[in-house]
C-alpha positions as CSV (number, residue, x, y, z in Angstrom):
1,X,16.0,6.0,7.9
2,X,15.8,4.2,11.2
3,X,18.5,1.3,12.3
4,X,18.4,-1.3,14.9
5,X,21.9,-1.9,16.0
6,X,24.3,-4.2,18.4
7,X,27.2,-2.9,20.5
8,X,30.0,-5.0,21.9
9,X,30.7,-3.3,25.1
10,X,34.0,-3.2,27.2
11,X,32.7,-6.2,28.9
12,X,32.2,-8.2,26.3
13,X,28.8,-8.0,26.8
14,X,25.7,-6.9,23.9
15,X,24.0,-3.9,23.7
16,X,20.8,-3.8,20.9
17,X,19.1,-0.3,20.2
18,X,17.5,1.5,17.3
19,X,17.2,5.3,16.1
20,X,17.0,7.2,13.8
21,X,20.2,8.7,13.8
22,X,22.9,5.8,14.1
23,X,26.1,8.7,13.5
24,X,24.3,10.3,16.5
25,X,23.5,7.6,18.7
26,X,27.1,6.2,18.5
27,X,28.3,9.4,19.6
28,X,26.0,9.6,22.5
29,X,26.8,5.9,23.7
30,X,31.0,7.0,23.3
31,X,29.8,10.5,25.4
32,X,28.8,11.3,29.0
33,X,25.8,12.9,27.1
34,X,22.3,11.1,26.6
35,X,23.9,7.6,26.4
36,X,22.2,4.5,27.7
37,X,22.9,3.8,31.1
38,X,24.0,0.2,30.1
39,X,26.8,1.4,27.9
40,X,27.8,4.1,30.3
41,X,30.1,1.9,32.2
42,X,31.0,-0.1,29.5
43,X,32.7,1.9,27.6
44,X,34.4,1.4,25.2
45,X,31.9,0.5,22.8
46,X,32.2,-0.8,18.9
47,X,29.5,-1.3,16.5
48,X,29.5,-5.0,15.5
49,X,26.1,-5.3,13.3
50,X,23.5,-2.6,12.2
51,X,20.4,-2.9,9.6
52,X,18.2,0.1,8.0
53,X,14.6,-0.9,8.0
54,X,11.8,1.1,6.3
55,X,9.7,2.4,9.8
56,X,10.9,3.2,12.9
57,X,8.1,0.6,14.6
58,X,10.1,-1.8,12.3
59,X,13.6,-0.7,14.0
60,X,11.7,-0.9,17.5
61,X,10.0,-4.5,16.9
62,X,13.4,-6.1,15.6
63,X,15.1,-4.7,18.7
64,X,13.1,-6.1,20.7
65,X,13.5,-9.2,19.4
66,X,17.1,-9.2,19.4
67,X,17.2,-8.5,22.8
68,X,15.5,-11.5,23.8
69,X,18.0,-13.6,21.9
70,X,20.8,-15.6,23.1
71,X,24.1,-14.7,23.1
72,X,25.0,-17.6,20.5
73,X,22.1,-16.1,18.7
74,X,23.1,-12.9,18.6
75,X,26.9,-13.6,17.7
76,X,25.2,-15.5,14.3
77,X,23.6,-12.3,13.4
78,X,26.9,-10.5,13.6
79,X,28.5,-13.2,11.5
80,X,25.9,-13.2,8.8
81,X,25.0,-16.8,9.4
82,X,21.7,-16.7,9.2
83,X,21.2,-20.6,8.2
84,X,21.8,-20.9,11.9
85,X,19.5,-19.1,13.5
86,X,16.3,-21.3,13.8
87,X,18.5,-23.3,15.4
88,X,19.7,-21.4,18.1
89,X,16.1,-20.5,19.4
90,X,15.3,-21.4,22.6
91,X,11.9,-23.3,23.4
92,X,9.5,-21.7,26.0
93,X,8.4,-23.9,28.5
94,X,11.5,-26.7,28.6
95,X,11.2,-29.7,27.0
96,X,10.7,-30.3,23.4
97,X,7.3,-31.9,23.0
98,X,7.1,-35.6,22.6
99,X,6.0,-37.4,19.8
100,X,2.9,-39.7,20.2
């Protein structure tokens, strides 16, 4: 089954993937062999949130997504407090529309 997944690096900084192979992937981000570049000098890294999805387009899309999140945003995923999410998305564009 494929995953999407978050890293908290070294740094203190996010890292979001998916694969197919999580066991594997973890190994290869923790390795000087086929990790991401990213991670590669941020080492180490811990797995802070992971979710199996049905497709691996699935796994792609939500990664995708999650990496155009916030950090606040992101930290509420790891939590599990997804109440607050809505409300940490950012509007495009700047201002909130006015009413009128």
């Amino acid at each position: 089954m494929p995953y999407v997944y978050m890293l908290r690096c070294a740094d203190g900084s996010y890292y979001v993937g998916s694969t197919r192979n999580l066991e594997l992937r973890m190994f290869q981000h923790d390795s000087d062999r086929d990790g991401a570049s990213y991670t590669r000098s941020r080492r180490p890294v811990t797995l802070v949130w992971q979710a199996e999805v049905e497709h691996v387009g699935e796994a792609f899309s939500l990664e995708k997504q999650i990496q155009g999140w916030g950090r606040k945003k992101r930290e509420a995923l790891i939590r599990g407090d997804f109440e607050v999410l809505p409300g940490l998305s950012s509007r495009r564009g700047g201002k909130p529309p006015s009413g009128g």
